[in-house]
C-alpha positions as CSV (number, residue, x, y, z in Angstrom):
1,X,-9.0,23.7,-42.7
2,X,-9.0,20.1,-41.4
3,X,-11.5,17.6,-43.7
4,X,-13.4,16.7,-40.6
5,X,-14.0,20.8,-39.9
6,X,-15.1,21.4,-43.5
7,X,-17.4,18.3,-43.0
8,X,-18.7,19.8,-39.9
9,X,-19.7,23.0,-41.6
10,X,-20.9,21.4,-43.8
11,X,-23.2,19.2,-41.5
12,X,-24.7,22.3,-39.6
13,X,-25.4,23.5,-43.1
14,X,-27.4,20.5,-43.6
15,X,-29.6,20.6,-40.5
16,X,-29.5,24.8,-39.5
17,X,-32.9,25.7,-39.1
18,X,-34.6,29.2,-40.4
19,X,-33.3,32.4,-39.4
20,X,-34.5,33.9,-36.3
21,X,-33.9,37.5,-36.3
22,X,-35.7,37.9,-32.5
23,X,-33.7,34.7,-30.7
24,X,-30.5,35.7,-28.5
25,X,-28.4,32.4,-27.1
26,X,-26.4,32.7,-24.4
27,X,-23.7,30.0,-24.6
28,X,-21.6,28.1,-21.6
29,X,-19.2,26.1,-23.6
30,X,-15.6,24.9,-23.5
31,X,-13.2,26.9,-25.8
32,X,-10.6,23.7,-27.5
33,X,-7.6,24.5,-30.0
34,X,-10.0,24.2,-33.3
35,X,-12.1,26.0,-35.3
36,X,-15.3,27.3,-33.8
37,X,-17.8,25.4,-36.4
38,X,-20.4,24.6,-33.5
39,X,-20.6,28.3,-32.5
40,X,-20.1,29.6,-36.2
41,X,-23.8,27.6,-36.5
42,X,-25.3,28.8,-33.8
43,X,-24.3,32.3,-34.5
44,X,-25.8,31.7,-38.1
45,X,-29.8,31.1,-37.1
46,X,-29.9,33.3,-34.0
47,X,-27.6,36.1,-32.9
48,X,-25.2,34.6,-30.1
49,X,-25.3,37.4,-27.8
50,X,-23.3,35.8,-25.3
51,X,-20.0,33.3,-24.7
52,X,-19.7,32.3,-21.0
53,X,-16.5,29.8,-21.7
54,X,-15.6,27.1,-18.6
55,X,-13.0,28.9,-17.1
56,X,-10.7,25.4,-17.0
57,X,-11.3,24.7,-20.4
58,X,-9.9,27.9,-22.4
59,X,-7.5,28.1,-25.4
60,X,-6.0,31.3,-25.0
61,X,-6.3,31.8,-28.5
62,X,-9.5,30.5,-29.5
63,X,-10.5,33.1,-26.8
64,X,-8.8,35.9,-28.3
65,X,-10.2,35.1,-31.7
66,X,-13.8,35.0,-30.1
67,X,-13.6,38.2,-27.9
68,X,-13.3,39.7,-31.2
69,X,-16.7,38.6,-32.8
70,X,-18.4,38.4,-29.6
71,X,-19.5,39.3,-25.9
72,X,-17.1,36.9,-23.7
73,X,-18.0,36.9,-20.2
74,X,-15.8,34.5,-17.9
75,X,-17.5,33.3,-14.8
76,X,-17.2,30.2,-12.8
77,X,-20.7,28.3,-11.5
78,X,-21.0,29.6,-8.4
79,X,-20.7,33.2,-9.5
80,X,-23.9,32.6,-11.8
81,X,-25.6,31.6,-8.7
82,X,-26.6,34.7,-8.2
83,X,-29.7,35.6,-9.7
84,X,-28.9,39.5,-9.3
85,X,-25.4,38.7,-11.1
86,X,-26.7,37.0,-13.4
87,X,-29.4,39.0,-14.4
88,X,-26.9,41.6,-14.7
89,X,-24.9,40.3,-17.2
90,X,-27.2,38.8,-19.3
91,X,-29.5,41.6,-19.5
92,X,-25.9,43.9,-20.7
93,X,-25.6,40.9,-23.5
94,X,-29.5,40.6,-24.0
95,X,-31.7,43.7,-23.6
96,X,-34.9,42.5,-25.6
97,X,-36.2,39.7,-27.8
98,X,-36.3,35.9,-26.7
99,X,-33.6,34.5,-25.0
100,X,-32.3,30.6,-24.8
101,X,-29.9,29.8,-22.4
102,X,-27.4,26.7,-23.6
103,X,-25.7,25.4,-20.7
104,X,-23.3,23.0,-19.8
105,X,-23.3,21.7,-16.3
106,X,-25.9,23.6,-14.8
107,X,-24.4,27.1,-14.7
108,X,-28.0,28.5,-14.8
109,X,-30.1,26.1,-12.4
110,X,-28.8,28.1,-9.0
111,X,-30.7,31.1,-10.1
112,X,-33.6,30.1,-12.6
113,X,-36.2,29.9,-10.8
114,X,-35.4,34.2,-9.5
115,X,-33.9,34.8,-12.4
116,X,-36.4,35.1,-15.1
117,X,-38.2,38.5,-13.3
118,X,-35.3,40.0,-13.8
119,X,-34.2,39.7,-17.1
120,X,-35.4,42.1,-19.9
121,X,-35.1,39.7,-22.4
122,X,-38.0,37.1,-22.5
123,X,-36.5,33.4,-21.1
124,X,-37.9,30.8,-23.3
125,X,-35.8,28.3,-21.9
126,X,-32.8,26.0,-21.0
127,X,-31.1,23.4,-22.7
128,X,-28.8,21.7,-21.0
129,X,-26.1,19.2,-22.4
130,X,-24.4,17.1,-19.8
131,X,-25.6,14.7,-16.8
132,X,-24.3,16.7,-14.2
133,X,-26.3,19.8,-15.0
134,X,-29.4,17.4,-15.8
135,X,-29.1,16.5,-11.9
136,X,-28.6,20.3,-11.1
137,X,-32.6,21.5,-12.5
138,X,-33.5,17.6,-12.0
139,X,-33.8,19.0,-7.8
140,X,-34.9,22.1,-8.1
141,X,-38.7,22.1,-6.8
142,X,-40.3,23.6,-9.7
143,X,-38.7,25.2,-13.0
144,X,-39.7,28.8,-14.3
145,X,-38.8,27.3,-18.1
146,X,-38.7,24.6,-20.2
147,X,-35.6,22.5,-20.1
148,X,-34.7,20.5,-22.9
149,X,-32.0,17.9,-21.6
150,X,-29.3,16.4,-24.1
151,X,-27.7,14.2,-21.2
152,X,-29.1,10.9,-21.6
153,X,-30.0,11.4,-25.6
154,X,-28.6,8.2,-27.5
155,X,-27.0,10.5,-29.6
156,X,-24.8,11.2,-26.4
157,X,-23.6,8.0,-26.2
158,X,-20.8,7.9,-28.9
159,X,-19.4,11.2,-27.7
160,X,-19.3,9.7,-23.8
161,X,-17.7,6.3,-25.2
162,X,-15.2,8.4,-26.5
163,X,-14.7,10.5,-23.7
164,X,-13.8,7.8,-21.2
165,X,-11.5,6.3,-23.9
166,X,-9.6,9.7,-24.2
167,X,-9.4,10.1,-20.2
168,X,-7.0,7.0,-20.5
169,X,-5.0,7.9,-23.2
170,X,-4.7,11.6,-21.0
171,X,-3.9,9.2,-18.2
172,X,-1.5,7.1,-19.4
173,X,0.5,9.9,-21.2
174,X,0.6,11.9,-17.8
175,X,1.6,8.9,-16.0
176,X,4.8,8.5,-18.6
177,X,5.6,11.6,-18.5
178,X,6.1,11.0,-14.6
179,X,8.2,7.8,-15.7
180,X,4.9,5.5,-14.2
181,X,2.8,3.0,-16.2
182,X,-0.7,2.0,-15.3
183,X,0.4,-1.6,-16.1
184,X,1.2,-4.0,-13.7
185,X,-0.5,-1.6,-11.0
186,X,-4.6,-1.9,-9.4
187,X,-6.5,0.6,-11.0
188,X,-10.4,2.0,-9.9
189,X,-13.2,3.8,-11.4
190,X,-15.5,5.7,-9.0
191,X,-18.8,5.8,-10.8
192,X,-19.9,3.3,-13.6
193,X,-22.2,5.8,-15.8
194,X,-21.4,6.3,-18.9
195,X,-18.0,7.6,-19.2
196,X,-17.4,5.7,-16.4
197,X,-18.2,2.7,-17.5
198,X,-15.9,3.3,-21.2
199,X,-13.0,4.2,-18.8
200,X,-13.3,0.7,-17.3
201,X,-13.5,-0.4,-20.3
202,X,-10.3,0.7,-22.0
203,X,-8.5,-0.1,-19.0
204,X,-9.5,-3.7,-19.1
205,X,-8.8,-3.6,-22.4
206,X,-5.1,-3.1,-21.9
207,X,-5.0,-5.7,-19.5
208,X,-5.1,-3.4,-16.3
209,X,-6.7,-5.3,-13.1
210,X,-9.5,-2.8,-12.6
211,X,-12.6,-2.8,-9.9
212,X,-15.3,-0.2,-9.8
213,X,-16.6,1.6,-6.7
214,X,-20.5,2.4,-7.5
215,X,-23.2,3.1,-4.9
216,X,-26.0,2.9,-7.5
217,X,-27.0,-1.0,-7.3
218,X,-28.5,-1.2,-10.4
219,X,-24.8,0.0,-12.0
220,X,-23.4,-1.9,-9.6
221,X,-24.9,-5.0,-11.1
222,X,-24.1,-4.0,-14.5
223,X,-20.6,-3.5,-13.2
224,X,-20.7,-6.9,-11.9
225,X,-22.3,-8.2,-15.3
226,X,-19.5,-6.7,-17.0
227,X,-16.8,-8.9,-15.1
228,X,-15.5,-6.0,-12.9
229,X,-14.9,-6.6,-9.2
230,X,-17.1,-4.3,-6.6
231,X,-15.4,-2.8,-4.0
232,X,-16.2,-0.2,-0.9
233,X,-14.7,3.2,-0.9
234,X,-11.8,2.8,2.1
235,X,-10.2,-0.6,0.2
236,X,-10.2,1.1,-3.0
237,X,-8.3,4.2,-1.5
238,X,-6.0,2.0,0.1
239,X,-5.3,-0.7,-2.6
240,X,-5.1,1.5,-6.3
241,X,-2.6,2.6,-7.9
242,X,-4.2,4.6,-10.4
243,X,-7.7,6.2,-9.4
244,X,-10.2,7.7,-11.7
245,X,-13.4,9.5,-10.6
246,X,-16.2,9.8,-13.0
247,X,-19.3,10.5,-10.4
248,X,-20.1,14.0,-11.2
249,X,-20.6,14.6,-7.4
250,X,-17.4,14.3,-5.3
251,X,-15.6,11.3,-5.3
252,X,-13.5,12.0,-2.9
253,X,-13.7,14.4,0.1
254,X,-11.1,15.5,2.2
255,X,-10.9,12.7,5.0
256,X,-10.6,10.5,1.7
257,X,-7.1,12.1,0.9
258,X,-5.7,10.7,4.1
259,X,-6.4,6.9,3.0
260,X,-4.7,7.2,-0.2
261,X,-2.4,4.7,-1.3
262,X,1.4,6.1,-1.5
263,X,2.3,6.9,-5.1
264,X,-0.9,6.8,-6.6
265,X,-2.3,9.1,-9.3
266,X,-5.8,10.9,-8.8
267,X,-7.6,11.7,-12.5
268,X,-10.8,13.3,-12.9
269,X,-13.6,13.4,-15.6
270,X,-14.9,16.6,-15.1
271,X,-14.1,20.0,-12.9
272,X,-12.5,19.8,-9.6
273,X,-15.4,21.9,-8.1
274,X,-17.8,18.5,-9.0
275,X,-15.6,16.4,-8.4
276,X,-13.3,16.5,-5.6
277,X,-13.1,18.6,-2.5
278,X,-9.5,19.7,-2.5
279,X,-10.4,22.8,-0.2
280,X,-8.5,21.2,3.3
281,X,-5.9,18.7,0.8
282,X,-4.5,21.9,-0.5
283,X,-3.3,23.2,3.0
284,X,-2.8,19.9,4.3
285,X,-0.3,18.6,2.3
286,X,2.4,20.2,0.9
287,X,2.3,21.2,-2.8
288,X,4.8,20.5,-5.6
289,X,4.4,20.6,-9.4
290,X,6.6,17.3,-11.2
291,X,5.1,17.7,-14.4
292,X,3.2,20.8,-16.2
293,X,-0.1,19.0,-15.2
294,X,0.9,16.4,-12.4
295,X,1.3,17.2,-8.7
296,X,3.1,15.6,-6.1
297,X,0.6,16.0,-2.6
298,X,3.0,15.0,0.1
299,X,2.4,15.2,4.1
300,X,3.7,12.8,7.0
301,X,5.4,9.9,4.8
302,X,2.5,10.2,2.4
303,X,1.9,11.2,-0.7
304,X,-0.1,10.7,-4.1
305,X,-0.3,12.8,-7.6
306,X,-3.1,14.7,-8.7
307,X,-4.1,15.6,-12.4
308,X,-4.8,19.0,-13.5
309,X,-5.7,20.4,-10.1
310,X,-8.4,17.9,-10.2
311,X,-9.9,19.3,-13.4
312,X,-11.0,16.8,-16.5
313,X,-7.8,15.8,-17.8
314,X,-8.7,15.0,-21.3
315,X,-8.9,18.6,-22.2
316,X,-5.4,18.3,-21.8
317,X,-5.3,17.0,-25.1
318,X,-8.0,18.7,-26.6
319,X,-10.6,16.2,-25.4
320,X,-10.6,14.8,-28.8
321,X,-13.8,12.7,-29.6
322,X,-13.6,12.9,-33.7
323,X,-17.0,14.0,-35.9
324,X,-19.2,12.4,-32.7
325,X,-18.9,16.0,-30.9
326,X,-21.3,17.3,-34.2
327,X,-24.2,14.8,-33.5
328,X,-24.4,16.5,-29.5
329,X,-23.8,20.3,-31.0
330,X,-26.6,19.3,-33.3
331,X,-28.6,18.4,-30.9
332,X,-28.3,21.3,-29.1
333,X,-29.3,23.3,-32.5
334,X,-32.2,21.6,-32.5
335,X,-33.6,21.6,-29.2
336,X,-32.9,25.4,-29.5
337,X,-35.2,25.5,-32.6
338,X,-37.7,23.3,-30.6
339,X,-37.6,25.3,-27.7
340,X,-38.2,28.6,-29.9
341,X,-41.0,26.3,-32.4
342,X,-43.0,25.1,-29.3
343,X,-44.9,26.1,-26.6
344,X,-43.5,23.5,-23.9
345,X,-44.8,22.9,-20.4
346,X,-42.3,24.1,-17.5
347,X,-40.0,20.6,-16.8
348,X,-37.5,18.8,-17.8
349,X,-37.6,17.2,-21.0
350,X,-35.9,15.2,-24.3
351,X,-36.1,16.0,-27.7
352,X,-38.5,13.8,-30.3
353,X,-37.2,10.9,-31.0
354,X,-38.6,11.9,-34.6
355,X,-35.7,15.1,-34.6
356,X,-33.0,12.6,-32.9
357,X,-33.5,10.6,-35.4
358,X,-33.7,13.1,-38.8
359,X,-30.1,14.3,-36.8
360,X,-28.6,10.9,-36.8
361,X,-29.4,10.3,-40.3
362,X,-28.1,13.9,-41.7
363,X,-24.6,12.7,-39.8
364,X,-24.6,9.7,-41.7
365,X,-24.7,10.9,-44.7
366,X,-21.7,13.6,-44.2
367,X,-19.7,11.1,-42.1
368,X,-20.3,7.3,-43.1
């Protein structure tokens, strides 16, 4: 096994907490090409009853290898909307004890608050990893759980930095495998968060004339700080060569297709379905595939590439963020262990700063 795997066992080692023969996790989680360390330790404490891999983020073969040693249930977001589906399925995984749902992107924040009635197993709570899904029970009028939120932990951070630098490597490598290079072209971020704000990074970096579009004003003005350009919507269509969208709630729509410069390439952070709304694009333009994972869109004289059907590109390459994915997996062990520990008022909430901070020193000491 790779030395950074073996570290990683032996990391989750380090911090797993006590057995707990009565907890059952059910698990939305991306399935990469390596081994399956984060689940291995989950499944270790608690008895993962459950996989529910994103359906655009599967290794074929890590899935086969799983199906094997667990329950693997595939189902996009807006089929777990349903509290009556979901209740369904998770009561076949989960028919008694205490049950903790780990999600990833809100899969579970459609149907919580009906949800919990329904389910044999006793809900505990939520924990939920990314901003997106943070947003998703952040609306919701009232919660029937606890949710413990990893999305804005500091221990995030490295893991998003990395994630906007691997988007351009994806990027660049698609674009050259379409004989394009982002250099010498305009290039624009929609969204200056966190991964946003590393993608504009790296581009400037490499000497790429990059603006940002950001409605937020407060990221706009950190944007601005930052030396990066501000510009509305319709010039940045019009104008870039090479767009990115890293808002987590639709970029672009389908009257934005029409405005999009000729040649450019579209690349997304995160799942089409978030991202973009390619419902009317897709029978609007005709379709062709120029690459395995770039598409030519082409209607009336105009025409622009999409990435990946509009789905994160950097899982292309195995999203490949280095021993920083084990400090947010550990998180997520731990707020599990909180969530089972603690008796926790029904919102949203972060982890102590106190565990956070026991986590990051543990990592140090495998890693440094």
């Amino acid at each position: 096994m790779n030395p950074l795997y073996v570290k990683g066992a032996h990391f989750f080692e380090d911090i797993q907490p006590p057995h707990r023969s009565d907890l059952n996790l059910a698990v939305v989680t991306h399935l990469l090409d390596n081994p399956q360390v984060y689940l291995d330790s989950l499944h270790s404490f608690a008895n993962l009853a459950m996989l529910l891999p994103k359906p655009k983020s599967i290794c074929p073969k890590i899935l086969e290898q799983l199906e094997k040693r667990f329950q693997v249930v595939i189902k996009n977001r807006s089929q777990m909307a349903s509290a009556e589906v979901a209740a369904a399925i998770l009561n076949n995984a989960v028919p008694r004890g205490d049950l903790v749902l780990v999600d990833i992107g809100g899969y579970f924040a459609a149907c919580l608050s009906a949800i919990a009635p329904l389910l044999k197993a006793n809900l505990i709570g939520v924990v939920e990893v990314t901003e997106n899904g943070h947003q998703r029970y952040a609306v919701l009028p009232e919660l029937a759980v606890p949710v413990v939120s990893l999305a804005r932990s500091p221990l995030k951070g490295p893991e998003d930095y990395l994630t906007g630098q691997s988007i351009v490597y994806s990027a660049e490598a698609l674009m050259r495998e379409c004989h394009h290079i982002m250099n010498g072209g305009n290039a624009v971020v929609f969204g200056y968060g966190k991964i946003g704000r590393s993608i504009a990074k790296a581009l400037h970096a490499k000497n790429i004339n990059t603006k940002v579009v950001e409605i937020d004003p407060i990221r706009a003005i950190e944007a601005r700080s930052r030396g990066f350009d501000l510009i509305h919507k319709d010039e940045a269509l019009q104008t870039s060569d090479v767009i990115f969208c890293a808002t987590g709630n639709q970029s672009l729509n389908n009257h934005d297709f029409n405005r999009v410069k000729n040649g450019a390439f579209i690349f997304s952070v995160t799942s089409s379905d978030d991202e973009l709304d390619l419902s009317r694009a897709d029978c609007n333009f005709t379709v062709n595939r120029v690459t395995e994972y770039v598409s030519r869109y082409e209607r009336l004289g105009q025409y622009f590439h999409l990435a990946n059907s509009g789905n994160a590109i950097n899982f292309i390459h195995n999203a490949e963020v280095g021993p920083y994915i084990y400090l947010v997996q550990g998180e997520v062990v731990a707020a599990v262990n909180y969530l089972y520990e603690n008796s926790l008022d029904q919102q949203i909430m972060e982890l102590p700063t106190s565990i956070r901070r026991d986590l990051a020193e543990r990592w140090l000491r495998h890693f440094s």
